[in-house]
Structures are given as C-alpha cells and as structure tokens.
RODO-2510 file (C-alpha; in nm, 4 decimals, decimal comma):
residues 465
     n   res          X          Y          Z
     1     x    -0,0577    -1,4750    -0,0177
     2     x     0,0914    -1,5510    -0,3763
     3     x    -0,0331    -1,3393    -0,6904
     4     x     0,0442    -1,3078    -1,0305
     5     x     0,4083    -1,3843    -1,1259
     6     x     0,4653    -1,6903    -0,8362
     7     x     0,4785    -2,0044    -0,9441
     8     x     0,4043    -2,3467    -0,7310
     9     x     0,0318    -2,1665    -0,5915
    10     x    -0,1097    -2,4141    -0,4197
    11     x     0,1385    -2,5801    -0,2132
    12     x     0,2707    -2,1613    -0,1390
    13     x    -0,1193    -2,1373     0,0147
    14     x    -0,1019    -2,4013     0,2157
    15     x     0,2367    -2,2940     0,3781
    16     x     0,1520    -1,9865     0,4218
    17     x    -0,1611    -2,0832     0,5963
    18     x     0,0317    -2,3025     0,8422
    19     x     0,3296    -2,0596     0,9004
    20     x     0,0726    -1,8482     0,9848
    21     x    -0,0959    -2,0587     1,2285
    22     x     0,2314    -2,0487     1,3700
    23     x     0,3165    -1,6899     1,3928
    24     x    -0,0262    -1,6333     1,5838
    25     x     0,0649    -1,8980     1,8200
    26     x     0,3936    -1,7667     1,8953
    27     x     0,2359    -1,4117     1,9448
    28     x    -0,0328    -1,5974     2,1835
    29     x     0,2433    -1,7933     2,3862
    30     x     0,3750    -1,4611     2,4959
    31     x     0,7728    -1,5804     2,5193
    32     x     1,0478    -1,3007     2,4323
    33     x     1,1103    -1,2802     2,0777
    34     x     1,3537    -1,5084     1,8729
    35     x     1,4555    -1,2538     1,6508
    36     x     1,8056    -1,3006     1,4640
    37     x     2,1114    -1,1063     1,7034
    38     x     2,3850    -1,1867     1,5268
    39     x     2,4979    -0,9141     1,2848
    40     x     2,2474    -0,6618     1,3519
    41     x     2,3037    -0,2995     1,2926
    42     x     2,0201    -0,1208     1,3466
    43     x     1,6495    -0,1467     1,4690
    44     x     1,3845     0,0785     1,5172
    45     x     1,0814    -0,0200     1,6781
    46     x     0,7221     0,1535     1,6558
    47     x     0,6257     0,3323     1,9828
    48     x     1,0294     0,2583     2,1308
    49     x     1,2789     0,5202     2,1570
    50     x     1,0315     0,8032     1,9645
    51     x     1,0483     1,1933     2,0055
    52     x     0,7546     1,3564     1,8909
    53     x     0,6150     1,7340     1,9107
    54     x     0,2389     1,7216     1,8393
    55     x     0,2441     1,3507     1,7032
    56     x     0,6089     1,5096     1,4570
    57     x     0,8119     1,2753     1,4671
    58     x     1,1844     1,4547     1,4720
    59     x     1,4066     1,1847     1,6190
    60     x     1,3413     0,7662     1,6586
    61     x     1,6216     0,5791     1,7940
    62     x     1,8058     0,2415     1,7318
    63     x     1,7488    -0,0245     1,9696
    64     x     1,9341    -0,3104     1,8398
    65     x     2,1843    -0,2709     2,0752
    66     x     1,9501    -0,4092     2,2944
    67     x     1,9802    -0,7639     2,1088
    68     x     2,2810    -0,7374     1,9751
    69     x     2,5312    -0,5085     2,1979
    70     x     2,8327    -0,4746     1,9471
    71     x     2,9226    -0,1311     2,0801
    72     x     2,8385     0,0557     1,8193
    73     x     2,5624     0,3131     1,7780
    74     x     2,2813     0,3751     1,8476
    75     x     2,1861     0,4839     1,4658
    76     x     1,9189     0,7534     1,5597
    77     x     1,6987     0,8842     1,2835
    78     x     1,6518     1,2558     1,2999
    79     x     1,4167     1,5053     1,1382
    80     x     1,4985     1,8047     1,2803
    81     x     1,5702     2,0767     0,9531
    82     x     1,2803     2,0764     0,8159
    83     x     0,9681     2,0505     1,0798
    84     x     0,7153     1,9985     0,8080
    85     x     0,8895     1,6798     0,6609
    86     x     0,9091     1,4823     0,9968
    87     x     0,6764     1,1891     1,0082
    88     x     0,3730     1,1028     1,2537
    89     x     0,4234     0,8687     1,5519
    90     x     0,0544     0,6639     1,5342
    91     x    -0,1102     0,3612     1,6837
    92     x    -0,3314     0,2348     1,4199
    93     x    -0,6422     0,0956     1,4337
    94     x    -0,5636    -0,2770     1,4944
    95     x    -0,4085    -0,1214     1,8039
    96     x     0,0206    -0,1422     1,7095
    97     x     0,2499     0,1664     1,7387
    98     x     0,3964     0,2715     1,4118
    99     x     0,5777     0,5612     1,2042
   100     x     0,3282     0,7013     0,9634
   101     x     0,4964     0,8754     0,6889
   102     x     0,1884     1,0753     0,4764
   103     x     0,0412     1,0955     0,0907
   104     x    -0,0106     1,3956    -0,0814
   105     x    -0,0699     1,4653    -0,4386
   106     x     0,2250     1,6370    -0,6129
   107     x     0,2701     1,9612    -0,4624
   108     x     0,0807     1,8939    -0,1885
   109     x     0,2692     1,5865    -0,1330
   110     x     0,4298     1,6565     0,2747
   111     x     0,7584     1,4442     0,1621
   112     x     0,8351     1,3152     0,5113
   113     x     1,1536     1,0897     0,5746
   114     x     1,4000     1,0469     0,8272
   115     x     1,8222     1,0626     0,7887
   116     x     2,0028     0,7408     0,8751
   117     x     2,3159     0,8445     1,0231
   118     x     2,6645     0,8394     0,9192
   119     x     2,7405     0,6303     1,1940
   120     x     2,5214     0,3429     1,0002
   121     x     2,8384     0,2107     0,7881
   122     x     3,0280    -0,1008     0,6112
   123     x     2,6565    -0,1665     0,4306
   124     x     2,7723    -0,4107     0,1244
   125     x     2,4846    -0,4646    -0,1262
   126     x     2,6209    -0,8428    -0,1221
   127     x     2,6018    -0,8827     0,2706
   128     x     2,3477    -0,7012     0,3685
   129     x     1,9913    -0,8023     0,4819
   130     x     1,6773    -0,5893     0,5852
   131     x     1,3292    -0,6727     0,7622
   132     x     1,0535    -0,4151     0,7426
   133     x     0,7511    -0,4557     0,8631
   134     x     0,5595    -0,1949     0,7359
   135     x     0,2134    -0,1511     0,4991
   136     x     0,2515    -0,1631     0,1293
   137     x     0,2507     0,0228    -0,1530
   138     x    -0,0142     0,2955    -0,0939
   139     x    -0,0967     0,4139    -0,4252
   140     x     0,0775     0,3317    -0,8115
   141     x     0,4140     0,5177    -0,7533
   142     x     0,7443     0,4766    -0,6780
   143     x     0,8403     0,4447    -0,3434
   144     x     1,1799     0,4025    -0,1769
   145     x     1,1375     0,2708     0,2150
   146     x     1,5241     0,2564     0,3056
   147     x     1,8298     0,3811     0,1228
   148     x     2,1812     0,3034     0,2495
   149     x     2,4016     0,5774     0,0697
   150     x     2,3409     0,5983    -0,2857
   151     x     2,2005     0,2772    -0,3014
   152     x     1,8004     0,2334    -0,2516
   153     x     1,7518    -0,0961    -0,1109
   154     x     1,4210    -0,1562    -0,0540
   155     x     1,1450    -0,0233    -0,2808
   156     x     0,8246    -0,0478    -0,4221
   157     x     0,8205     0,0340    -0,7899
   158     x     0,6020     0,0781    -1,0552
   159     x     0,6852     0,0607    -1,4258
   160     x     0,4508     0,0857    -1,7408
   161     x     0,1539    -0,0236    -1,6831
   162     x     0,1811    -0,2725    -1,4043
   163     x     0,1215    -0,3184    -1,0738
   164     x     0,3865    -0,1283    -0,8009
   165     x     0,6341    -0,4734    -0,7341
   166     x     0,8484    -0,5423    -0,5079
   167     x     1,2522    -0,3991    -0,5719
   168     x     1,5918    -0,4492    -0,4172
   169     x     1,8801    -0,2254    -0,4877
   170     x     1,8875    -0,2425    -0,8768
   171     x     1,6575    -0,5377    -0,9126
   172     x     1,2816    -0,5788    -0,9454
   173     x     1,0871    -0,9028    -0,8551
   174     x     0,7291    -0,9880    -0,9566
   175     x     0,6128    -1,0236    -0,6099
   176     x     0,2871    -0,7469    -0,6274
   177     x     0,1875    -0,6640    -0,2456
   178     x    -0,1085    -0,5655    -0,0755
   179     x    -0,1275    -0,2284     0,0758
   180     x    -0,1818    -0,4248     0,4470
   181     x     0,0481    -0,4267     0,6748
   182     x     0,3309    -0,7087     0,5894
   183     x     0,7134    -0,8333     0,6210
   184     x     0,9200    -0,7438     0,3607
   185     x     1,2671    -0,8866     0,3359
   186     x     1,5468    -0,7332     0,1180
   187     x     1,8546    -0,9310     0,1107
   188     x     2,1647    -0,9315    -0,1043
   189     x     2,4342    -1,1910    -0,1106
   190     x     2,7022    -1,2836    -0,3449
   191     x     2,5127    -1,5619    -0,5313
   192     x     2,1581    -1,3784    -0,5524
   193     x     1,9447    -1,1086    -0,4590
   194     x     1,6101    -1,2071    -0,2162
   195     x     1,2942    -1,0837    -0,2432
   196     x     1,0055    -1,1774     0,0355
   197     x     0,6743    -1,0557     0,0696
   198     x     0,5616    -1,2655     0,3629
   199     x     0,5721    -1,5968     0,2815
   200     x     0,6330    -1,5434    -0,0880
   201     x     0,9666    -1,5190    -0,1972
   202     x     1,1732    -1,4814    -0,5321
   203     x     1,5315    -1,4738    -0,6173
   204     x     1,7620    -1,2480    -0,8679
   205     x     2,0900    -1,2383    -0,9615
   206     x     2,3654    -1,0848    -0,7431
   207     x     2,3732    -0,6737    -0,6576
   208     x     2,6511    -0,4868    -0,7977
   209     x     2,8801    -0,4689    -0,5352
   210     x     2,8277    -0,1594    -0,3137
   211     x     2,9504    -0,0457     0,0150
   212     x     2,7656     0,2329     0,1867
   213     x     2,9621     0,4334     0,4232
   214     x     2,7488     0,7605     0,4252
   215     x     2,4232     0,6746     0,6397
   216     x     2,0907     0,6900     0,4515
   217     x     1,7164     0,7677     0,3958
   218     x     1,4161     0,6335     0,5570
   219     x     1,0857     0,6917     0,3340
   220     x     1,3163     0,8413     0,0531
   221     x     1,5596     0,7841    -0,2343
   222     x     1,8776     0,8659    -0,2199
   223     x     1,7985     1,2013    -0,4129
   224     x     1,5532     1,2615    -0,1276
   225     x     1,2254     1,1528    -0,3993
   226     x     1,0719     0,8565    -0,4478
   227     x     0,9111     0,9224    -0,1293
   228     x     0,7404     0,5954     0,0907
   229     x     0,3801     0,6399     0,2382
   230     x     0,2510     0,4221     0,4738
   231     x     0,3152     0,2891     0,8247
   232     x     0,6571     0,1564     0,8969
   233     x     0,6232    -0,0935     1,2438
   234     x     0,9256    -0,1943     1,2576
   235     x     1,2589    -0,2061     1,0455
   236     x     1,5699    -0,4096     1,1409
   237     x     1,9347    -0,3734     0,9230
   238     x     2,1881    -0,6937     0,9659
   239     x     2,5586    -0,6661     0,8167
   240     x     2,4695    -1,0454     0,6844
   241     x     2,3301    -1,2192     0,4034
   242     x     2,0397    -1,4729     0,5819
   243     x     1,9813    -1,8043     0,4914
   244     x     1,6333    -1,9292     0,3437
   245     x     1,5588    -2,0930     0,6353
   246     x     1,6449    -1,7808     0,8735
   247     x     1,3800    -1,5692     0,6823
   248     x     1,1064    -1,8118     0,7306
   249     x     1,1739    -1,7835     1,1194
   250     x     1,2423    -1,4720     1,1475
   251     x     0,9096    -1,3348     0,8942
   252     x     0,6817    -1,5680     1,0969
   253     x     0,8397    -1,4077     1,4211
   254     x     0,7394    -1,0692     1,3041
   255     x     0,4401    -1,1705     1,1814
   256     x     0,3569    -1,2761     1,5502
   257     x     0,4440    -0,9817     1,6848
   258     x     0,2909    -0,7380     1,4712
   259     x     0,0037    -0,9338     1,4098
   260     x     0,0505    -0,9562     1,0240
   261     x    -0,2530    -1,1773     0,8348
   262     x    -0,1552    -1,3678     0,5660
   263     x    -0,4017    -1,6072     0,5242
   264     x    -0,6506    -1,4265     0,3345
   265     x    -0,9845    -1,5612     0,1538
   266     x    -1,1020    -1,2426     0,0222
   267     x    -0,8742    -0,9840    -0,2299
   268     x    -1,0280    -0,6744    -0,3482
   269     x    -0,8493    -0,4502    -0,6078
   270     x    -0,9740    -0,0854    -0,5998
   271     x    -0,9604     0,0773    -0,9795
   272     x    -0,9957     0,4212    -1,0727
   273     x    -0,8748     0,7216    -1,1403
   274     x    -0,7833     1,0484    -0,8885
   275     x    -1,0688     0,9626    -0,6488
   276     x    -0,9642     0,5976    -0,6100
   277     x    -0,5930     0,7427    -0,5546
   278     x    -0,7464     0,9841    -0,2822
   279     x    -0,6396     1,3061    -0,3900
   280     x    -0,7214     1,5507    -0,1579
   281     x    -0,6772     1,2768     0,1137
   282     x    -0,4375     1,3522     0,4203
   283     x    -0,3264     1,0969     0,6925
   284     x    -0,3526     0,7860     0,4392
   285     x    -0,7409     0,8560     0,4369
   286     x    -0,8088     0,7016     0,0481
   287     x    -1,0965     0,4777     0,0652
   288     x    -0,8895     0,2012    -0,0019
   289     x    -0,6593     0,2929     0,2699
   290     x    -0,9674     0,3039     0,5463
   291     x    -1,1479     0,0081     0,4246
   292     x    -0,8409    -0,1609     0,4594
   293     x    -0,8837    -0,0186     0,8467
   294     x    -1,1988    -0,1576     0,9034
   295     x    -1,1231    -0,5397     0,7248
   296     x    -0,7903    -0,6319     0,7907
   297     x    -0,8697    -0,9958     0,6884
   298     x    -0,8973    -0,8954     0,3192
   299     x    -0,6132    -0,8258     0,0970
   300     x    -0,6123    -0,4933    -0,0684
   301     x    -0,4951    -0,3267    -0,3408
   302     x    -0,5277     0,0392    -0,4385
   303     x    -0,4939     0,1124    -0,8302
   304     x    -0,5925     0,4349    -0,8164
   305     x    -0,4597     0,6106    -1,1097
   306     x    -0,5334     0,9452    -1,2816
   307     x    -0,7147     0,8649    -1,6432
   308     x    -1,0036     0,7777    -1,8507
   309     x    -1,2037     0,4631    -1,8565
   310     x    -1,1367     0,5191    -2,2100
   311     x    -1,2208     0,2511    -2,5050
   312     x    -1,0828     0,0012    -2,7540
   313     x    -0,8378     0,1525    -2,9347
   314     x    -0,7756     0,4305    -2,7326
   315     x    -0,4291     0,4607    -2,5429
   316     x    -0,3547     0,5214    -2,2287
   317     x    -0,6578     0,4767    -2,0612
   318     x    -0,7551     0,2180    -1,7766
   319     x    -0,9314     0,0211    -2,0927
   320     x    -0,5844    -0,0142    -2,2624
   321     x    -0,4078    -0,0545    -1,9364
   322     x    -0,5853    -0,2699    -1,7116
   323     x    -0,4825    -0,6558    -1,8818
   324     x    -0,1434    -0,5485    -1,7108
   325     x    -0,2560    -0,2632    -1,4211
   326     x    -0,5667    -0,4926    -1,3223
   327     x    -0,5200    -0,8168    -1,4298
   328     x    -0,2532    -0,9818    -1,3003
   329     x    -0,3521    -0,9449    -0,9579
   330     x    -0,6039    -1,1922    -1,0107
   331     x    -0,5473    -1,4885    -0,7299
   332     x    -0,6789    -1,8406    -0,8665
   333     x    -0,6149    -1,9650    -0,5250
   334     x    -0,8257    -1,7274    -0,3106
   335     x    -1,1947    -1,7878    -0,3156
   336     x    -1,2885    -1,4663    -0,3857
   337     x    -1,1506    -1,2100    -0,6024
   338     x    -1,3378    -0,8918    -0,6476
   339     x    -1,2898    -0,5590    -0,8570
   340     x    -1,4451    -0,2078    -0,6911
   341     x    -1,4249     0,0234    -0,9275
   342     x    -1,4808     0,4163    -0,9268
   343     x    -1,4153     0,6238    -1,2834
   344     x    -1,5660     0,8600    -1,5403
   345     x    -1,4826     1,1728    -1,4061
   346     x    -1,2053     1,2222    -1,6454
   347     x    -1,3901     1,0582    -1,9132
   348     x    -1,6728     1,3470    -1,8607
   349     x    -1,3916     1,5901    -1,7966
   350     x    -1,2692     1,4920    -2,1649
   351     x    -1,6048     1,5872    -2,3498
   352     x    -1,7837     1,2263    -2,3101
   353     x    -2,1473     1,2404    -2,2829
   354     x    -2,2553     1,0783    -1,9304
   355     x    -2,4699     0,8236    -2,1669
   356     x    -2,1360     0,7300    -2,3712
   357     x    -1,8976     0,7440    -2,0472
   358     x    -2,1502     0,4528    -1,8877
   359     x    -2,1068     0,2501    -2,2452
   360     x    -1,7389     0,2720    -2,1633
   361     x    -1,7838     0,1474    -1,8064
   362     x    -2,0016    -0,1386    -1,9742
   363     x    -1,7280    -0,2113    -2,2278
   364     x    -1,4570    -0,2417    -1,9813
   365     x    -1,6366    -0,4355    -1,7109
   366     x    -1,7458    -0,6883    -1,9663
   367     x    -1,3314    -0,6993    -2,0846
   368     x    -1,2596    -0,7664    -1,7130
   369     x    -1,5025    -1,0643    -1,6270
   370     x    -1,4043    -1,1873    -1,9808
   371     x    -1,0498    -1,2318    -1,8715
   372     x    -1,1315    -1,3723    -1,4757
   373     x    -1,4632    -1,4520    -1,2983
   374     x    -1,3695    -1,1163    -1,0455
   375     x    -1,6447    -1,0111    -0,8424
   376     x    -1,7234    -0,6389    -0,9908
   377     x    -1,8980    -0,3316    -0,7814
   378     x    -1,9043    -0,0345    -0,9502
   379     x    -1,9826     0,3108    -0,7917
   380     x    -2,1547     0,5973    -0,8803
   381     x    -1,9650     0,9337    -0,9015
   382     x    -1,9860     1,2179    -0,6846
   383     x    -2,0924     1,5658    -0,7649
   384     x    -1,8377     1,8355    -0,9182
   385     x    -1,8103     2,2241    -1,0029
   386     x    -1,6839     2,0898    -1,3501
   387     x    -1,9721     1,9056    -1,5050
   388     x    -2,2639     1,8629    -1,2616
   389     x    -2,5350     1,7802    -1,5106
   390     x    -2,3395     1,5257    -1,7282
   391     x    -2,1922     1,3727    -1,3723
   392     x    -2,5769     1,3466    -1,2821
   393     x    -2,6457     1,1974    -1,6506
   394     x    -2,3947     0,9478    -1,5829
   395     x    -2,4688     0,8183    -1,2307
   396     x    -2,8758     0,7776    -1,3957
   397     x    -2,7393     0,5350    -1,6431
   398     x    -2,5478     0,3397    -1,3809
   399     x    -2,9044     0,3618    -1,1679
   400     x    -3,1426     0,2414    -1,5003
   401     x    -2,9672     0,0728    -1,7418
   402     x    -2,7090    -0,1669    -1,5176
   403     x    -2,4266    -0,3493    -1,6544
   404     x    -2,2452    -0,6621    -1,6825
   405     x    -2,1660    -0,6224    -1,3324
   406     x    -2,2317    -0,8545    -1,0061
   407     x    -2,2998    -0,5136    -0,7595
   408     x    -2,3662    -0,1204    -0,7494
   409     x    -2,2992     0,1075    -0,4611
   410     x    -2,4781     0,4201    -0,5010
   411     x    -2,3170     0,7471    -0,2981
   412     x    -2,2863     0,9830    -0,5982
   413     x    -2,5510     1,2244    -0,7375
   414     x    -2,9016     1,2452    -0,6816
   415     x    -2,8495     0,8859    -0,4882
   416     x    -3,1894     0,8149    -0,3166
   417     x    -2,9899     0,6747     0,0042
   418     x    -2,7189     0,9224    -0,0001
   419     x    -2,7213     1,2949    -0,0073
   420     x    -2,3527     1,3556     0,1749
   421     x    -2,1689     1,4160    -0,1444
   422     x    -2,4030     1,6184    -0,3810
   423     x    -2,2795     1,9479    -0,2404
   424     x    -1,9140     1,9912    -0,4408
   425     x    -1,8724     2,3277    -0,2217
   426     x    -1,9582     2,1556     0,1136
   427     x    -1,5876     2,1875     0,2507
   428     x    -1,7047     1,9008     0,4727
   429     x    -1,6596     1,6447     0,2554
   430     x    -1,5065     1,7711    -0,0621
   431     x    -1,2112     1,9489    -0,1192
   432     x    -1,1286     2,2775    -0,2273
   433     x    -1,1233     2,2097    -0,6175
   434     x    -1,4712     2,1025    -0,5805
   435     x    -1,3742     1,7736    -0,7076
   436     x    -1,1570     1,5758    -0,4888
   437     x    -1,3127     1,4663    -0,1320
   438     x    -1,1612     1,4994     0,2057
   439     x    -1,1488     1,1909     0,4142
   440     x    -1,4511     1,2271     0,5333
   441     x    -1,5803     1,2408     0,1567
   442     x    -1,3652     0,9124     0,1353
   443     x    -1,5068     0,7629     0,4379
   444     x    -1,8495     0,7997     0,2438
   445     x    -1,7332     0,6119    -0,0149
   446     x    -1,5859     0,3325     0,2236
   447     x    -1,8826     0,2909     0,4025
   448     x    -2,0841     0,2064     0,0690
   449     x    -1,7856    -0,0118    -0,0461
   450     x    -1,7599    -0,1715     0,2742
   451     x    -2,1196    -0,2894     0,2979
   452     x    -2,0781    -0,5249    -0,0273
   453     x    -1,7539    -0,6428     0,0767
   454     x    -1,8319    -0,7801     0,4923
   455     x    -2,1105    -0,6499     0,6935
   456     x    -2,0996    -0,2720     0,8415
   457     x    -1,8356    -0,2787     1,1744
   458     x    -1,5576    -0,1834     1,3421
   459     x    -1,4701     0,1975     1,3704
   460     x    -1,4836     0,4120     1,0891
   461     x    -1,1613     0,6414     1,1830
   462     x    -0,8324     0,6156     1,1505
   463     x    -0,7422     0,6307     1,5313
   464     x    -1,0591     0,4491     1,6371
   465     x    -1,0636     0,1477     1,8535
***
C-alpha cells in the first residue's frame, strides 16, 4: 500500500498486489523458509526461545544461529531489573505469536523494552540491514523499535503536524504506515539509506558512519525513551547492506509467513483527540487498535491526538492541523478512503457551548471532504464528570441537526441504542478520571465504528479466536 509522499501509484498497486499473491502462496506451499543466511547476526522469533512469568516477558533469545551458524552468540534479550518494564509474550488474534510491548499515557506509560547485548557488535550504520516485522505506529509519537548503541535505527517519528513516518538512523522518509501488522526494512549502505514499508520503498542519502560495539535497545531509544508500542513478530539484524532485489524476496517471504496483507481496498483514518488515542487504554485496547483486530483487511491509521476541533484561525487545533495530520494519508488508488472521527471533548472542556462545538465539527468536516471525497462517520461523545449537560447538548446537535457528513454512529449520551457509556463513574467502562474509557469503554466504541465500516464479526477481544 502506497500513501501520500510515493510517487509512481499505480504501477506500486499493482506490484504490490501480485507480490502479495505471492507471499500467500509461498505461506500456502508450506516449504522451509528462504530467508537471507548470509551475514545474519541476530533473530528473534515470536513464540521461539521466550521466558515468560505470567505472560512477562524477561528473556527472548537469538535464533539466527540456527540459519546462519557463525559461532557467535546467541544475542539474548533480557529484562530482568526492572519486572514492571518487561514486555508480554501474546498470540494475537489472527492467531501468530508475538512480543507485545504496551501504551500508556505519560505517567502511566509501562515503558517496556528489552537490552540487546554487548555481545551484538561490529554494527556499521553503512553495512547494516534490519527486518522487523512488527505492527505500526500505534498512536502520533515517537517511537524507537531497535537501537544499536547510540544509534536508533529503526523508528517511527512524528514531527509537526504530520503523520508518524517512517526513520532510519538520522534520516526520515515519507513512507506513513498503517498501524497493521507489516515488514519494515531499515538498511544503510555507503551510497544510500533504505526505507521499506512492505512493498513501498524510498531511498536517502548515506548514514553517518557509525559502528556500534555496545549492544542495544529493543522498544527504546538509546536514552531508554522514545518508547515502541505494538507487537514485534519477528526482527532479524544482518552485518550487510541488501540489495533491492534481496528485500523484495526476503519482505514477500515474511509476509508469507506472518501472514502480512498488503493488498488493501479499504483505509480508514481514526481522528480525534485523547479518546481516539485511548487514554486510559491498557494492552493496545484503543478503538483503533481493536477494530484493527476484528478487520485485518483494512488499513488503519490511528491519529488520535490530544486537542480541540478548534476553528479557522485558531492554532493548534485538529482544524489548523489536519491538511498535514489528516490529509495526506489520503490514497487515490484505494477505492475507499474513509475518515472516523471522535472530538469535542476538549472543545467543551475549553468553554464551547455544545451548540458551537457541533458548528466546529460542521466546519471541519466540510474542510475535509472539500480537500478529498473521504468517506466521513462521526461519533457522538460519551458522558463525563466535567461537563455532562453541555456533552449531552452536543451529542443532540449531532442527533437533529446532521452535518456534511456521509454516516453517524451514536454510543455517547442519551443514545436511544446505547446506554453502556452514560454512567462516567461506572468503573466498567470508564476510567477513573471519569473521562477516559477502559477497553471495554473502547470496545463500545469499536463495535459502533465497526458496523459502518464491514458487517458485525469476528471476536471482539484481544485474545479471542
């Protein structure tokens, strides 16, 4: 899938769509997998070579010597000093073993990573490669998935007010991914610096040179921040710079194996402020993050932000942000694009009347749909301690007036066919600020979401069949 920023769209659709045609047959042929041997230093596999306490995750081990035995090794990663950091050994929902490394909200972020070991050495920023397959960027923040060192190689980073894009080392690309699952490949050589999302792929100029001799991070920056949420499936290191053509077999390998989609038809981007994020959340539970569980075939994105809807004129707000933060995420190619979006709360929050909040929802719908035909579902909001009656006031205008929208979903308050999230201090589905939800708040809001989007199936839990 190619999005804003990639060039060359159509003929990039229809080779993804036949690489992966061929991924899924190699996955259905069952032969042993032609991964790349030579050069690899490290590679740690979801559900291989784990030790976990009560689904912690303290220690995961190398296997590459396995494909390549060069003697040296294994690289184990160990989280063993601080229990509460270590990670969660998961299957997900699709039914593949993974690492699941956890969201919070600023304090109540969990931080988990892992320590490469010193033993992991001789890493050169110009002859180095990496293949993670692993889900993207989780929520609008930046996010380091492996550091080598003091060099963080592979990252998702966002800057101003754009989209979270792709990053290697000291370089950013344009590539914007999906929060599915995916193969990323960071690779530096001394002629350029590769970025691949899948099938899409963009080039740089050289890293600096670097050598790493000093192990590394998984899931955090070399200053132990910049913290990585999401499920990592698989992550393999090579002391080589690969070729153009060894990416394309070796992504479409991975692809087969870890049943990566690529070939998508449908792309929703999720908007809004903390309650699109999923504050209050654990487990990856944002509505985003389980709709995503329940339709893998669509392409997600969750731009979940804290802020206003806000109006013309009036900075930093998702009105003055969203030609950049929305917008270019917009996919001519796929046949449907749509928009869900969920705001107001800090509008209200702010002083806004709930009458004038739904004439800025109005105002920046019609902005949207001015700029691309998306496909726009707004939502009702859910009850708070803060400002029940103008939250009420709100939702009512939504109900009566409408919008220059295509479709409504309806969970917030005083919703005729939903009662689940009128109660802020039902501890059930909303979280202790009497704001925020839980993720079964969040599942409410998935299951509305996900009736407009595909028709009501598969389980609605993160370890469900």
């Amino acid at each position: 899938m190619q999005l804003a920023g990639n060039t060359n769209r159509a003929g990039s659709w229809r080779r993804l769509q036949l690489a992966s045609l061929a991924a899924l047959t190699v996955g259905l042929a069952g032969r042993a997998p032609a991964l790349i041997t030579n050069n690899l230093a490290a590679d740690w596999q979801g559900g291989v070579g784990v030790t976990a306490s009560r689904g912690r995750v303290s220690q995961w081990n190398d296997q590459h010597r396995l494909l390549n035995n060069d003697g040296l090794g294994p690289h184990n990663l160990t989280q063993t000093a601080l229990p509460a950091q270590q990670p969660y050994a998961v299957t997900d929902a699709r039914g593949y073993a993974g690492v699941m490394f956890p969201w919070g909200y600023l304090s109540a972020s969990p931080d988990t990573y892992l320590k490469i070991p010193t033993t992991l050495s001789g890493l050169h920023s110009q002859n180095t490669t990496v293949y993670l397959v692993a889900t993207g960027p989780l929520t609008p923040q930046n996010q380091t998935v492996i550091a080598f060192g003091s060099l963080a190689w592979l990252n998702f980073y966002q800057t101003g007010n754009f989209p979270p894009v792709l990053a290697v080392g000291a370089s950013n690309s344009t590539l914007y991914p999906t929060l599915n699952p995916a193969v990323f490949v960071a690779s530096g050589s001394s002629n350029e610096t590769t970025f691949r999302w899948n099938y899409s792929a963009q080039t740089n100029a050289p890293q600096p040179p670097v050598v790493s001799n000093s192990g590394g991070l998984v899931a955090a920056n070399p200053s132990s921040s910049y913290f990585y949420f999401g499920i990592i499936y698989r992550l393999l290191v090579y002391k080589s710079a690969h070729t153009p053509a060894q990416m394309d077999a070796q992504v479409a390998e991975l692809a087969g194996l870890y049943g990566v989609l690529t070939n998508f038809t449908k792309h929703v981007v999720c908007r809004g402020a903390s309650t699109s994020e999923g504050v209050g959340s654990t487990m990856l539970q944002s509505y985003p993050f389980q709709l995503w569980q329940r339709y893998p075939e669509i392409a997600w994105h969750n731009q979940g932000l804290g802020g206003q809807i806000g109006t013309n004129g009036l900075a930093g707000t998702m009105y003055s942000q969203d030609a950049t933060m929305v917008d270019l995420l917009f996919n001519p190619v796929l046949p449907e694009n749509w928009l869900f979006f969920l705001g107001g709360l800090d509008d209200i929050n702010a002083g806004v009347s709930g009458r004038a909040t739904w004439q800025r929802l109005t105002n920046y719908v019609a902005t949207r749909k001015a700029v691309h035909p998306w496909k726009v579902v707004v939502s009702t909001i859910q009850n708070d301690v803060l400002e029940p009656t103008i939250n009420a006031a709100y939702d009512a205008c939504i109900r009566t007036n409408g919008g220059p929208w295509d479709r409504m979903v309806d969970p917030g308050v005083n919703s005729p066919i939903e009662t689940r999230l009128d109660n802020p201090t039902n501890t059930t589905y909303f979280s202790s600020d009497g704001v925020h939800l839980t993720n079964a708040g969040y599942q409410v809001l998935a299951d509305h979401f996900g009736q407009i989007i595909n028709v009501p199936r598969r389980s609605t839990g993160f370890f469900g069949p």
